[in-house]
C-alpha positions in Angstrom: 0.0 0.0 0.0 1.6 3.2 -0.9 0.6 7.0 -1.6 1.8 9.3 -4.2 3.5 12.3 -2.0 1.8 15.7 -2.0 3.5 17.4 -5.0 5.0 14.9 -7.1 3.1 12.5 -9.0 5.7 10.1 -9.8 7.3 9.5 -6.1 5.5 7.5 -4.3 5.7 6.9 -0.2 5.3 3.9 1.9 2.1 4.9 3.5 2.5 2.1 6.3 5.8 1.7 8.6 7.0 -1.1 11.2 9.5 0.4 12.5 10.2 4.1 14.8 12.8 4.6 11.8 10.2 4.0 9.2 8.0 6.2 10.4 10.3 9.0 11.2 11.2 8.5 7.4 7.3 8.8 6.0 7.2 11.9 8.3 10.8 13.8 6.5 9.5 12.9 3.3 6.6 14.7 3.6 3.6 12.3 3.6 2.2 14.4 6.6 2.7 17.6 5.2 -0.8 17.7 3.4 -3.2 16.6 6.2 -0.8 18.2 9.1 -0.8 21.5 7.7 -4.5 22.0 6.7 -4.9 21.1 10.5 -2.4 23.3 11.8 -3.3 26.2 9.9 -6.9 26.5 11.2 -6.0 25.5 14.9 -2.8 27.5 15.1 -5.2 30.7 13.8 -7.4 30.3 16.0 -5.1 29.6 19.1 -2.9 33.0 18.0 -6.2 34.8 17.8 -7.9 33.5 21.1 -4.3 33.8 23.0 -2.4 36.6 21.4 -5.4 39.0 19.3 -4.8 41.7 21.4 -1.1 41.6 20.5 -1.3 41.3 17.5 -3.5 43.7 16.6 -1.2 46.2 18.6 2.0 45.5 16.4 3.4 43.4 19.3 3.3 39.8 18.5 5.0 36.9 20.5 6.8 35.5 17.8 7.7 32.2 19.2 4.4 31.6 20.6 2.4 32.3 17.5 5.0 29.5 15.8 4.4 27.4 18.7 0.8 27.7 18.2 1.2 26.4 14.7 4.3 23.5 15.3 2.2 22.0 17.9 -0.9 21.1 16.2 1.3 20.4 13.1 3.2 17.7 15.0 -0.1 16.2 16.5 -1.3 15.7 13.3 1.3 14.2 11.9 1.7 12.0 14.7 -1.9 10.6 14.7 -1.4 10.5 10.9 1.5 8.0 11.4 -0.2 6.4 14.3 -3.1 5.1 11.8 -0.5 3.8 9.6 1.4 1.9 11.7 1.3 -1.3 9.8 0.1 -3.9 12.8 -3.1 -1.2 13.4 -3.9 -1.2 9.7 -3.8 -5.2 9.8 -5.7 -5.3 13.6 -8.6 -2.9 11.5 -8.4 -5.1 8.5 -8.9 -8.0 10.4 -11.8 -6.6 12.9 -13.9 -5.2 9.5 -13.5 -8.5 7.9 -14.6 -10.3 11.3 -17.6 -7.9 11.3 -18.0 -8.6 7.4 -18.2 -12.3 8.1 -20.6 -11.8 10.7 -22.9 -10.0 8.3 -23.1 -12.8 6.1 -24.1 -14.9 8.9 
């Protein structure tokens, strides 16, 4: 099972990983970036608005803690898009729908 990466149509990307190295791999090649960034881009605006408006809008932003607000979610998402990819919780949800297929049939 593999996904084109974001941006290049002929490179492809393991989209499953075993291994701590694997996944560190899928995530500095970029197969997060897509899905991470969407998500970080609307929860990091609205943290830096919520926390840090007021700044803002007076010329005086907290730099590192409006890129905070944005790395953080960014690396949640990347994380829980790894974490459904880890190849033995694709194959434990692969097996539970085809138990729950089977009993269908029944």
């Amino acid at each position: 099972m593999s996904d084109v990466a974001p941006g290049s149509a002929s490179r492809r990307v393991e989209s499953t990983w075993v291994s701590y190295r694997d996944a560190a791999r899928l995530f500095l090649r970029g197969a997060t970036v897509h899905t991470a960034s969407r998500i970080a881009l609307v929860v990091g605006t609205w943290l830096s608005l919520m926390n840090h408006g007021r700044a803002i809008l007076h010329g005086d932003p907290p730099w590192l803690q409006l890129g905070l607000n944005y790395l953080t979610p960014f690396v949640v998402a990347s994380l829980g898009y790894l974490a459904a990819r880890r190849r033995r919780n694709v194959e434990r949800l692969a097996a539970q729908l085809e138990r729950e297929g089977d009993d269908d049939h029944s």
